[in-house]
C-alpha positions in Angstrom: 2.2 -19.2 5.9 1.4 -20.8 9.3 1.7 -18.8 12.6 5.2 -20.4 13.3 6.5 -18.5 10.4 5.6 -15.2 11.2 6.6 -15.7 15.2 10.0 -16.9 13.8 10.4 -13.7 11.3 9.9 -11.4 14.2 12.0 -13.3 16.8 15.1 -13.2 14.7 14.7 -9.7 13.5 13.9 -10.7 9.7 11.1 -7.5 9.1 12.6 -6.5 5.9 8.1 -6.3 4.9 8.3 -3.6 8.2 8.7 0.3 7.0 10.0 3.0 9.1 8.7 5.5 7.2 4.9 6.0 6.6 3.1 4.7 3.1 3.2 7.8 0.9 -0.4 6.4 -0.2 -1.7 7.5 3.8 -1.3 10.9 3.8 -2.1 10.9 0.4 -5.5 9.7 0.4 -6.2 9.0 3.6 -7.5 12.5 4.3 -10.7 11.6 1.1 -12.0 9.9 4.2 -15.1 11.5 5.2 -15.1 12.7 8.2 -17.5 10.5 10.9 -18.6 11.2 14.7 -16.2 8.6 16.1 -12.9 8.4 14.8 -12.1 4.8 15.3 -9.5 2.8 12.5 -8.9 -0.8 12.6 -5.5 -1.8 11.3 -5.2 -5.7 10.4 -2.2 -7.3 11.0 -0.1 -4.3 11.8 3.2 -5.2 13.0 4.7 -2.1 14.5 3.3 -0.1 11.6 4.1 3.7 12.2 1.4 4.2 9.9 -0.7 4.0 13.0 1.1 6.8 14.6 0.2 9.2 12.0 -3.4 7.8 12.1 -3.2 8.7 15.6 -1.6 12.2 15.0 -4.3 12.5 12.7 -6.7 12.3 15.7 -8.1 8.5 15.5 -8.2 6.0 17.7 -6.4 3.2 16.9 -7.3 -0.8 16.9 -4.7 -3.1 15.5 -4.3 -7.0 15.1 -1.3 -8.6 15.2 0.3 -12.5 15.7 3.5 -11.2 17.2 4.0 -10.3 20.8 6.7 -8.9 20.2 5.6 -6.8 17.2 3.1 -5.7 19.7 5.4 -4.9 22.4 8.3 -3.0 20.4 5.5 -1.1 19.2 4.6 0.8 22.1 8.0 0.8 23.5 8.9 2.7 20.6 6.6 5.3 21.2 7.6 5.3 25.3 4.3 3.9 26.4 4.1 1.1 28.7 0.7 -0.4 28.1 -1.9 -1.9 30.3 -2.3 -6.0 29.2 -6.0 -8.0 29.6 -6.7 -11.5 28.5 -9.8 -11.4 26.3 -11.6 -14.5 24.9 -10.9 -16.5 22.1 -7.3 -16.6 22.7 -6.6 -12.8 22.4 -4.9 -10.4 24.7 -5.1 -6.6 24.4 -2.2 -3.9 25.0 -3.8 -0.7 25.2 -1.8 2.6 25.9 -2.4 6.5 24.6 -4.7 6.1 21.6 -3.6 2.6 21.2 -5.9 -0.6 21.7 -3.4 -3.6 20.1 -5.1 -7.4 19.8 -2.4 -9.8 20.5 -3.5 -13.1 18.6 -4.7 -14.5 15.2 -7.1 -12.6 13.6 -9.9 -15.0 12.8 -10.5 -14.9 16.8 -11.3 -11.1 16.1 -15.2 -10.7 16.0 -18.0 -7.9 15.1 -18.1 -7.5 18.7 -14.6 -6.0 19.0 -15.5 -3.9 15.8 -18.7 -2.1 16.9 -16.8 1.4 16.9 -14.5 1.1 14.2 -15.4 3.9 11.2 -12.8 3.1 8.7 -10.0 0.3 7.9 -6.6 0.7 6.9 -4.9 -2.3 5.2 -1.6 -2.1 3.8 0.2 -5.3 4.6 -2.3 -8.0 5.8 -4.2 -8.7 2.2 -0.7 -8.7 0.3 0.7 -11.1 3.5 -1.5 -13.8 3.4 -1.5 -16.8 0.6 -4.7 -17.8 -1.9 -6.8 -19.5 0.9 -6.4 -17.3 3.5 -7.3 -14.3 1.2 -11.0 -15.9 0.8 -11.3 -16.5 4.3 -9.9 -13.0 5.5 -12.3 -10.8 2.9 -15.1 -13.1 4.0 -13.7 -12.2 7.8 -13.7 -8.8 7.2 -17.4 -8.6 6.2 -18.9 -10.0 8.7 -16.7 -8.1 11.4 -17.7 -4.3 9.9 -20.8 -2.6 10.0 -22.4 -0.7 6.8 -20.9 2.4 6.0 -17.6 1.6 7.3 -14.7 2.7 4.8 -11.3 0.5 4.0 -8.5 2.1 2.7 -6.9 -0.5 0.6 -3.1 -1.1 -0.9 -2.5 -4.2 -2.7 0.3 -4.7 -5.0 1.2 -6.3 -7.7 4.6 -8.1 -9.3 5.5 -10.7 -11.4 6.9 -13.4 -8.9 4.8 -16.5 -8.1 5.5 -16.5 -4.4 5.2 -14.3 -1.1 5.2 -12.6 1.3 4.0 -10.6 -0.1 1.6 -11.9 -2.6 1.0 -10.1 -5.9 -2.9 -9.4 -5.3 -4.4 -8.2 -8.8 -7.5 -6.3 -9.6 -9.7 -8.5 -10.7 -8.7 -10.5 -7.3 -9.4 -7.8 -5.0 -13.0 -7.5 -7.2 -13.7 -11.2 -6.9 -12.3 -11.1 -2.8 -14.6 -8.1 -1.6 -17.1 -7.4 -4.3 -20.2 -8.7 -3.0 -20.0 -6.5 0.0 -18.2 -3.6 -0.6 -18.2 -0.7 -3.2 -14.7 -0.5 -4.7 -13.0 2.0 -6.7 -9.3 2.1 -7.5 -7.4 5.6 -6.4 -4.0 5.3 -8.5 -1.7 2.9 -8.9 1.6 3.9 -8.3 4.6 1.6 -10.2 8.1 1.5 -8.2 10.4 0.7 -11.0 12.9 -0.5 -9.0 11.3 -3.3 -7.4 8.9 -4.1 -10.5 6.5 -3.6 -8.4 3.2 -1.4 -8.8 1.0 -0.5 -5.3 -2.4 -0.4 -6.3 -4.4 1.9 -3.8 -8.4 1.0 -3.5 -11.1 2.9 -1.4 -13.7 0.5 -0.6 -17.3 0.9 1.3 -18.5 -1.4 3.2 -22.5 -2.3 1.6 -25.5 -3.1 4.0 -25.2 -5.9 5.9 -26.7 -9.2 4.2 -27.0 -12.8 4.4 -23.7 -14.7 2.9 -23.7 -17.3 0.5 -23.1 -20.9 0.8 -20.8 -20.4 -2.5 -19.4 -17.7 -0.1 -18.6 -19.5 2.6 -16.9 -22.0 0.8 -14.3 -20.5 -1.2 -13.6 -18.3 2.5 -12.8 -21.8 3.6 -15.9 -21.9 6.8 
């Protein structure tokens, strides 16, 4: 999926991927967290997540990524905050308001610097959203961004169908996707019978930093 894509989803009002209520798996597991010093989650490409609320209710402060202006900006409205807006490098701007700090722009423009106080990641719909090639790049994104130590709170799914959004993302992908530099365990997997679908929940920790391969680098596409 190209930029135009999602931009055209969220001008037309075609979120059916957006979830008023929050992922059972948050309060679930979310709380297994260890506790750290600074409480500081980044959430990839989070729409206008209410997940992030009950992070916030939770105590932590908040980073998100997202494409979408106006994901971005019926966020806060939502919660009645009228955010402050800065142009950043790299083709980013930032919204920040209450316990909020949202990056307007593509992710990939995202560095470590912007990451230097986040403690934990919570990805519920960026892995799943994004097609084969821009999985490599975004795991191989993700590891150079976050420092050692830092935890991810992971839920993929998986289905039958051969297209997305969103992608069926097995385990044996994630392993191959994040292995190298991260320690992953899977929490439950949870089948909606329904949809044929089965959310698979991973807790991963991010391993000391270390040089990445050439192999690496190519199959992230860089």
């Amino acid at each position: 999926m190209d930029k135009a894509f999602w931009h055209q989803r969220w001008e037309e009002g075609r979120i059916g991927f957006h979830q008023d209520d929050v992922h059972p798996s948050l309060p679930a597991y979310w709380n297994n967290t260890p506790e750290r010093q600074a409480r500081v989650v980044f959430v990839p490409l989070c729409g206008k997540s209410n997940d992030m609320v009950w992070l916030a209710e939770q105590g932590w402060q908040v980073i998100g990524v997202e494409l979408s202006e106006t994901a971005v900006l019926e966020f806060f409205s939502g919660q009645g905050l009228v955010p402050s807006r800065a142009e950043i490098a790299d083709q980013l701007s930032c919204y920040q308001a209450g316990p909020y700090q949202l990056y307007c722009g593509d992710i990939f423009h995202l560095h470590r610097q912007h990451m230097v106080d986040v403690t934990a990641v919570y990805d519920r719909a960026s892995l799943v959203a994004l097609p084969d090639a821009k999985r490599h790049r975004y795991a191989f994104h993700l590891a150079q961004m976050l420092s050692p130590a830092v935890e991810m709170l992971l839920v993929s799914l998986e289905h039958g169908k051969p297209t997305g959004p969103p992608f069926s993302v097995n385990s044996d992908e994630v392993q191959w996707l994040f292995g190298a530099n991260f320690e992953i365990e899977t929490v439950t997997r949870l089948k909606e019978d329904d949809r044929q679908v089965t959310d698979v929940v991973y807790r991963m920790l991010r391993k000391g930093l270390k040089a990445i391969s050439g192999r690496q680098r190519k199959s992230a596409g860089l």
